[in-house]
C-alpha positions in Angstrom: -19.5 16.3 165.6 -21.5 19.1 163.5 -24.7 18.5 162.3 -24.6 18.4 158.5 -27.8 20.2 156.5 -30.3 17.8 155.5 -30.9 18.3 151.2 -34.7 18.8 151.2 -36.6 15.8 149.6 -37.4 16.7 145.8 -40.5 14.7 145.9 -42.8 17.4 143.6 -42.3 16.6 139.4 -43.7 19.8 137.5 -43.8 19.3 133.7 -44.9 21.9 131.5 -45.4 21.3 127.2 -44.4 24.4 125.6 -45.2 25.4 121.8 -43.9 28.1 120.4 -43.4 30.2 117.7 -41.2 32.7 115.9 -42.9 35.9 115.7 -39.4 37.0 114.6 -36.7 34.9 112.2 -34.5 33.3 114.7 -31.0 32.1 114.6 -29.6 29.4 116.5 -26.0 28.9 115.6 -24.1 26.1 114.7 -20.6 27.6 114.5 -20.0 26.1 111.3 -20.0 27.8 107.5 -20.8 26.4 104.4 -20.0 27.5 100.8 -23.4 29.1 100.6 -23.0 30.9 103.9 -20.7 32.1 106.5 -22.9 30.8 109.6 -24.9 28.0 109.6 -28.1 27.3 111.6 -28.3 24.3 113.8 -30.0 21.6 112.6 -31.0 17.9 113.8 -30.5 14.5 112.8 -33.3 14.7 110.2 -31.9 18.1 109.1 -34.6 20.2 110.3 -33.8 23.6 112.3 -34.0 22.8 116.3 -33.3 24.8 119.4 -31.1 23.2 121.7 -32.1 22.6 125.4 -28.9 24.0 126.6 -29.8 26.8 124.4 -33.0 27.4 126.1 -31.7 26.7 130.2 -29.1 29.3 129.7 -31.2 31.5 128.2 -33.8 31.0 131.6 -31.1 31.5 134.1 -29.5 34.9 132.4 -33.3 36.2 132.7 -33.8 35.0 136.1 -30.4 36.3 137.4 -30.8 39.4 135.4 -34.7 40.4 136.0 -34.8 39.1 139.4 -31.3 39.3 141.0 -32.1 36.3 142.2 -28.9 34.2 142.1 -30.2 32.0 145.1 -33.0 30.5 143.1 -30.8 30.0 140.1 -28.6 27.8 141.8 -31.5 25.9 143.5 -33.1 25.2 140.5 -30.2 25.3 138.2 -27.1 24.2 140.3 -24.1 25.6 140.9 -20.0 25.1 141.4 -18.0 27.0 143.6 -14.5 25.4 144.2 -15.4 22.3 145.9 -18.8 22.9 146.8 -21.5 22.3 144.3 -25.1 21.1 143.3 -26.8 19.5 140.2 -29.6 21.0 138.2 -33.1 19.6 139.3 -34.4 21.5 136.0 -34.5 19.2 132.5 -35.3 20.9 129.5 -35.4 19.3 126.3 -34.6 19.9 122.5 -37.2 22.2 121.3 -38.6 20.2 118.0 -40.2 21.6 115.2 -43.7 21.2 114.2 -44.6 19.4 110.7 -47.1 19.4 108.5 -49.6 17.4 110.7 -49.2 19.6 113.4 -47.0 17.6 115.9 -43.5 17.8 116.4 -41.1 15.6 114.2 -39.2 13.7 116.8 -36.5 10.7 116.4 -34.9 9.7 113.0 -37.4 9.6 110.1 -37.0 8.2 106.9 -35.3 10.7 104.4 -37.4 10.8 102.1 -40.7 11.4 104.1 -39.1 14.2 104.6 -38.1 14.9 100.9 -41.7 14.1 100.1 -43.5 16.4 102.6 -44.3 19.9 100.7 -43.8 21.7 104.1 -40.6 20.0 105.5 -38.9 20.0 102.2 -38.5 24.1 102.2 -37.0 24.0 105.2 -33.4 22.3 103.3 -33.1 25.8 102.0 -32.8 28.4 105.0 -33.1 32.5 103.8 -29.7 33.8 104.2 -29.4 37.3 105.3 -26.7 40.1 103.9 -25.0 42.0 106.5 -22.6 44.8 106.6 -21.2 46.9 109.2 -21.3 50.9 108.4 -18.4 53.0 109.9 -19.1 56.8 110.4 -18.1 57.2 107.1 -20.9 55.6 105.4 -19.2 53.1 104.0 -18.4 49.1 105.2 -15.8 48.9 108.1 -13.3 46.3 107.3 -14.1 42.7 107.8 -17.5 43.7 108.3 -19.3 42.1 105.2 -21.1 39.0 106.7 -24.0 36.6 106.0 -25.9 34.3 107.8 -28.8 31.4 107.3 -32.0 32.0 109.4 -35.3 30.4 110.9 -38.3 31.8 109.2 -40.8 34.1 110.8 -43.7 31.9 111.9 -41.9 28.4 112.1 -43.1 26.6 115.3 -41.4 24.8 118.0 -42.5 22.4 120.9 -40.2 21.3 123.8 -40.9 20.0 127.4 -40.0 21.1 131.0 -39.3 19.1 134.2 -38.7 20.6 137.4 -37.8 18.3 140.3 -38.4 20.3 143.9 -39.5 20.4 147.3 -43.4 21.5 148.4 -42.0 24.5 149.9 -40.6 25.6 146.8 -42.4 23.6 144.1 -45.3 25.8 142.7 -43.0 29.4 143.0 -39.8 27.8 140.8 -41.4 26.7 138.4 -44.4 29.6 137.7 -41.3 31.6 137.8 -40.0 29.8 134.5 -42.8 29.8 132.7 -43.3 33.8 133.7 -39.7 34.4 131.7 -40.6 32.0 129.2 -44.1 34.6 128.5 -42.0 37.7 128.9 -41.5 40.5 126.3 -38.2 40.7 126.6 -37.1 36.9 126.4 -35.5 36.2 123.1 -34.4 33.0 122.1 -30.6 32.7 120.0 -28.1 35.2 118.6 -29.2 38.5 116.8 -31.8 39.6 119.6 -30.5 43.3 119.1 -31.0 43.3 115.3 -34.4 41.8 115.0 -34.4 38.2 115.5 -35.2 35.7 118.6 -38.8 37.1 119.8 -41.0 34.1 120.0 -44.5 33.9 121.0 -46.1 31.1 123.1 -48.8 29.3 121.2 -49.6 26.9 124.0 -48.5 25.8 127.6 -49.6 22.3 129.5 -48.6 21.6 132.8 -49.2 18.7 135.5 -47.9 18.4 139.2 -47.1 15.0 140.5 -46.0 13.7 143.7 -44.0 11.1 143.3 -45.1 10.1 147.1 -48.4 9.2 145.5 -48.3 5.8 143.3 -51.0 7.5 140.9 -48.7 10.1 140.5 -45.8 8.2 139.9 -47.5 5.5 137.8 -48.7 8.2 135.4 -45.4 9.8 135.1 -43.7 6.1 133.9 -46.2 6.1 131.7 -45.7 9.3 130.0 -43.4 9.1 126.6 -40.3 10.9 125.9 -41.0 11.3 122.2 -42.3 14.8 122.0 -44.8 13.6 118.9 -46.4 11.5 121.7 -48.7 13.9 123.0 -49.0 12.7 126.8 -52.8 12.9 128.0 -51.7 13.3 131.8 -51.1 17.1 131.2 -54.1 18.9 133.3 -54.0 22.9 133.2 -52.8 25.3 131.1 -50.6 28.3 131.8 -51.7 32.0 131.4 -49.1 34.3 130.0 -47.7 37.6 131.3 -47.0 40.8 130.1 -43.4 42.5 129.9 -42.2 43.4 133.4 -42.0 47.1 134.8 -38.5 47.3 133.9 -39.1 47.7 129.8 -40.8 50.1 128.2 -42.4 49.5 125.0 -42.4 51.5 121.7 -44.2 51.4 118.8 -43.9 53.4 115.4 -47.2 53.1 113.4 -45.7 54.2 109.6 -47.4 54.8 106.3 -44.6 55.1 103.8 -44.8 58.0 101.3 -44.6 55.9 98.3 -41.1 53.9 97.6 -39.1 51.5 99.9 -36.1 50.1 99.7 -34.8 47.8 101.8 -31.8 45.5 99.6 -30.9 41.9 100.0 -27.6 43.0 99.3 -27.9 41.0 96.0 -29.9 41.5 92.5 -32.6 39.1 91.8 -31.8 36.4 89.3 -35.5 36.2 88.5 -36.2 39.3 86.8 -32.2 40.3 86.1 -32.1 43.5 88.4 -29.1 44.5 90.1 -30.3 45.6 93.0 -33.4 43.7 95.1 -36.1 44.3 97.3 -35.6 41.6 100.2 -38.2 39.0 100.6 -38.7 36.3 102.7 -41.4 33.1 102.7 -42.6 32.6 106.2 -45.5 30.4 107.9 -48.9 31.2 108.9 -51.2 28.4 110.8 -54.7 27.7 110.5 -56.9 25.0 111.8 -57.9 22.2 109.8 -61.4 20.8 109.7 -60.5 18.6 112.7 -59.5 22.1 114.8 -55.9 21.1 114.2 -53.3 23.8 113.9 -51.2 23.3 110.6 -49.1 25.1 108.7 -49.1 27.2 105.2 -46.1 28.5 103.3 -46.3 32.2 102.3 -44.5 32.4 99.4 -41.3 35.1 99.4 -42.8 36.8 96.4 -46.3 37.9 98.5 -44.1 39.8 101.1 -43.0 42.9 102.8 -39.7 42.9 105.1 -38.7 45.5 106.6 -35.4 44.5 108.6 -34.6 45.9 112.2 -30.5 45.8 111.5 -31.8 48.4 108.8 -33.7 51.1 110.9 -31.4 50.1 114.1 -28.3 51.8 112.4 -29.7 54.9 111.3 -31.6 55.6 114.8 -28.5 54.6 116.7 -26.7 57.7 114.6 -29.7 60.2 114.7 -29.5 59.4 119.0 -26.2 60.4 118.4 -26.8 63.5 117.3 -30.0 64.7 119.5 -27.4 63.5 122.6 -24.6 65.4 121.6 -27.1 68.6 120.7 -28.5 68.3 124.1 -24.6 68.2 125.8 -23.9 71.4 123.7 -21.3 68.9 121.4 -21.0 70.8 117.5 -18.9 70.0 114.8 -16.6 72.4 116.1 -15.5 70.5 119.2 -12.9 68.6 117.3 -11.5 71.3 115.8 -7.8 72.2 115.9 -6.7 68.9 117.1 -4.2 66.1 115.8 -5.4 63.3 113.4 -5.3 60.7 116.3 -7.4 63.4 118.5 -9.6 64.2 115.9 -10.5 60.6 115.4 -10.5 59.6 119.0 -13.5 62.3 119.3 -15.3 61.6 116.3 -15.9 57.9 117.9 -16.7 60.1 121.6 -19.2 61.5 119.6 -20.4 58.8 117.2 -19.5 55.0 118.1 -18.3 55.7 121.8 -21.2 58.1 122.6 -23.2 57.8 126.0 -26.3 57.5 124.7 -25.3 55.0 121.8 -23.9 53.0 124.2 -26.1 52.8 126.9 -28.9 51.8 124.4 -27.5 49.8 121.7 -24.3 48.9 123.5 -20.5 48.7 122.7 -17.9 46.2 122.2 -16.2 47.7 124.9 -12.4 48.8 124.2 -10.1 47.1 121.6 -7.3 46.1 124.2 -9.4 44.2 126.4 -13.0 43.4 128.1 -13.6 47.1 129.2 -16.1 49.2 128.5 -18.6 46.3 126.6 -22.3 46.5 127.3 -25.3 44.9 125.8 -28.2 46.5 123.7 -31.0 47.7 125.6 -33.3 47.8 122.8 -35.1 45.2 121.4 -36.0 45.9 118.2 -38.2 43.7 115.9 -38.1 42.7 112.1 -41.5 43.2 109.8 -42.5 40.7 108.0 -45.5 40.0 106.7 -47.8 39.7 103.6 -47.7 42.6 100.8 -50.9 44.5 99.9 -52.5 43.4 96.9 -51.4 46.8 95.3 -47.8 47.5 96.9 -45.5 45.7 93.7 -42.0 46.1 93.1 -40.8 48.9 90.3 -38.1 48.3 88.2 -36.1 51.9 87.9 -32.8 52.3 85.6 -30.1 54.3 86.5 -27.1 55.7 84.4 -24.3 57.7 85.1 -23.6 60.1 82.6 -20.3 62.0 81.7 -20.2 65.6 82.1 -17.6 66.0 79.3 -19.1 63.6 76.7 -22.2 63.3 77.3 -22.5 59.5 77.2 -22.8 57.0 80.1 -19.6 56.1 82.0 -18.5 53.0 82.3 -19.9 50.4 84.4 -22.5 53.1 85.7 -25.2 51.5 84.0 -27.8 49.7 86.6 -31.2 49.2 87.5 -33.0 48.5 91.4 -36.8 46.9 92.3 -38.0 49.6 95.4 -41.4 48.3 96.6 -44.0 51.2 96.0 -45.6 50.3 99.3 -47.6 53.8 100.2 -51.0 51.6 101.3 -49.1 49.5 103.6 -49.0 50.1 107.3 -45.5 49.6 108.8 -45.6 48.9 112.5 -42.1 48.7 114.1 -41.8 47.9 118.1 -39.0 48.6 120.4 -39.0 47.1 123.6 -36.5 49.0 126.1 -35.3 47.6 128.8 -34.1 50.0 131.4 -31.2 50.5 134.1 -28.9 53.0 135.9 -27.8 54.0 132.4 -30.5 54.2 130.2 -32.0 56.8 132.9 -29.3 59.0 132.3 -30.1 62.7 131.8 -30.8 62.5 127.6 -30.5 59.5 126.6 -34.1 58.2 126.5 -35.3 62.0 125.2 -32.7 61.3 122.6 -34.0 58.3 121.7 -37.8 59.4 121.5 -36.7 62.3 119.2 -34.9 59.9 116.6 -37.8 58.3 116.6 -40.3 61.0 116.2 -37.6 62.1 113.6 -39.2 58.9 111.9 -42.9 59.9 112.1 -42.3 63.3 111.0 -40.5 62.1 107.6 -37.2 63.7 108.9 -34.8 59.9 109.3 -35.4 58.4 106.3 -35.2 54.5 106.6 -33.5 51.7 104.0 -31.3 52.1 100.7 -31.6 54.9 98.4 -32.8 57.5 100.7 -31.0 60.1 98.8 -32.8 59.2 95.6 -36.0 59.7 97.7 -36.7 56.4 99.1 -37.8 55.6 102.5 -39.8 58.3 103.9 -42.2 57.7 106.2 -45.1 59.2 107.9 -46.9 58.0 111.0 -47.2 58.3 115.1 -45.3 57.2 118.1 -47.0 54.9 120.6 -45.2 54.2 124.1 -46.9 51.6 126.3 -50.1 51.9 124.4 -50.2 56.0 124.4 -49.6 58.4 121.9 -46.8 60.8 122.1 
């Protein structure tokens, strides 16, 4: 007879309390549609945005197989199947909850119309709904590519809990090592990380250690609550956050804009009967009550600047393009004197298909099957924040007129709110994470000088740049330097 491997005794219960917040809109899918939009964010049984726990696991183990390459602590902590073999996940991870009015996290069914009835809670039945749509090389929208999609507003808060079931060998490594990727600058939570959305922050992290050898230790643990408004009083020590690992580099484009902006909600604005709108967005901001308690406060849409990342993202991916091909010695006339198929094969070589666009922002990979895809490499972040007192939306009218008559032309008659925002500070941050690729000979130069491009007033950014909109002046910060 073999010996058979003893399973190591999973005596040691870590719990951790975790708070966070979006320092970006995030958007956790539901996969459904409604009339008022064609993806829907998910939402619990009291109909308040959540962020499901598988949501949040599966998130952990990509970053800890990714960042670490460690696939043997994955399947420790996480489990595994292979064939017949297999293991179950010592790791529990719970809805993440949002946080109400009071400050604690609204858990289990409530009565409908506490909800109805609470000034914060009520806003959140109406999500903002972003416009999006895909630009071919041509300039204009790529079939099938007109899209829209409900969001999580910038600043809403979150609270879940952790529980990690291990050995003492292994006990106090695992489960630092979650709450390391939890704290990390690249960790995103939901869909739309590559466009602006999913960077959270962490507000607060409360951990305990139990043996359940020890009776105290167990004892204390059957006392402790599930309900996540139950705030348990066994928790002991707090966590201290990390910074973004070696691997990313972060960049950040301090911008004053020259005077207008225009970044459209892809709608006019009902209010004041324009055709063409300025986005805006409410979002939260917390401040402490006179019992030190954390609570939230509505900033109204109307107060606000946005500045969307799947905005500037598009327009630095192309200017990349560009510097890339310049640097490969790749001119207009390299497609010369070829077939319509040929040309239009190496217009996407040189645009959608190019090295540099696709080792940073990534690729769908090939239309006839999985290869070629990659994921973005740079994180880029949304702005959103309060409006100077003196940055106001301008109402200009445009007509179209008739060289032969004189008069306007038909259905050429509109006007369009750009925010004259030149007091405002802009501060956009890229976070690049970097590989095999990304190291490539020109591609992060490429990058650096579409952004300088930026600083130097040379990319404008947003709608209307050829009416003069969306220039920019400013510097280029990389990990905390000036370049």
């Amino acid at each position: 007879m073999t010996d058979k491997m003893e399973t190591p005794i999973h005596n040691i219960c870590s719990i951790a309390r975790i708070v966070i917040e979006a320092a970006t809109p995030l958007k956790t899918g539901s996969g459904r549609s409604s009339v008022t939009t064609d993806a829907m964010i998910a939402r619990d049984v009291n109909g308040l945005p959540f962020i499901p726990g598988t949501t949040i696991t599966g998130l952990i183990r990509h970053a800890m197989e990714r960042k670490d390459g460690d696939e043997a602590r994955a399947q420790r902590i996480m489990g595994y199947q292979k064939k017949e073999e297999g293991q179950g996940s010592w790791l529990s991870v719970t809805e993440a909850k949002m946080i109400g009015s009071d400050g604690r996290p609204v858990d289990g069914l409530k009565n409908p119309a506490t909800i109805s009835s609470d000034p914060f809670l009520s806003r959140f039945g109406q999500m903002p709904v972003r416009q999006h749509v895909r630009i071919g090389h041509r300039g204009t929208a790529e079939n099938a590519g007109k899209y829209d999609e409900e969001i999580i507003p910038k600043g809403t808060r979150f609270c879940f809990e952790m529980e990690l079931l291990s050995d003492s060998d292994h006990a106090d490594n695992d489960f630092t090592r979650l709450l390391t990727i939890l704290t990390d600058d690249t960790f995103r939570i939901g869909g739309g990380s590559r466009k602006g959305y999913g960077k959270i922050a962490i507000t607060d992290i409360c951990t305990r250690r139990l043996d359940m050898n020890n009776p105290k230790d167990l004892q204390a643990y059957l006392d402790k609550d599930s309900d996540l408004s139950h705030v348990w009083d066994g928790f002991n020590s707090t966590f201290q956050t990390a910074s973004a690992g070696s691997d990313a580099i972060r960049y950040e484009l301090r911008l004053h804009p020259v005077d207008f902006i225009f970044f459209s909600n892809g709608l006019g604005d009902p209010d004041d009967g324009t055709d063409k709108a300025t986005i805006r967005e409410g979002f939260v901001t917390w401040k402490k009550n006179e019992n030190g308690v954390e609570i939230p406060e509505w900033q109204e849409e109307k107060t606000s600047i946005v500045v969307p990342a799947s905005s500037v993202k598009g327009a630095i991916a192309h200017r990349t393009a560009f510097y890339y091909n310049q640097h490969c010695g790749v001119y207009a006339d390299y497609i010369q004197g070829q077939n319509k198929e040929k040309i239009k094969e190496k217009i996407e070589q040189v645009t959608k298909r190019n090295k540099a666009v696709v080792a940073l922002f990534g690729s769908e990979g090939e239309k006839s099957g999985s290869e070629g895809k990659r994921r973005g490499h740079v994180l880029v972040s949304d702005v959103i924040r309060k409006a100077a007192t003196d940055t106001q939306a301008k109402i200009l009218n445009h007509v179209k007129i008739d060289r032969f008559t004189g008069g306007t032309i038909d259905g050429a008659l509109y006007d369009e709110d750009p925010l004259y925002a030149r007091g405002e500070e802009l501060v956009l941050t890229f976070t690049l994470i970097r590989d095999e690729k990304t190291d490539e000979k020109y591609v992060t130069e490429s990058f650096v000088e579409a952004l300088k491009d930026i600083c130097s007033g040379m990319l404008p950014l947003g709608g209307n740049v050829n009416h003069g909109s969306g220039c920019f002046h400013g510097k280029l910060i990389r990990d905390s330097k000036e370049i």
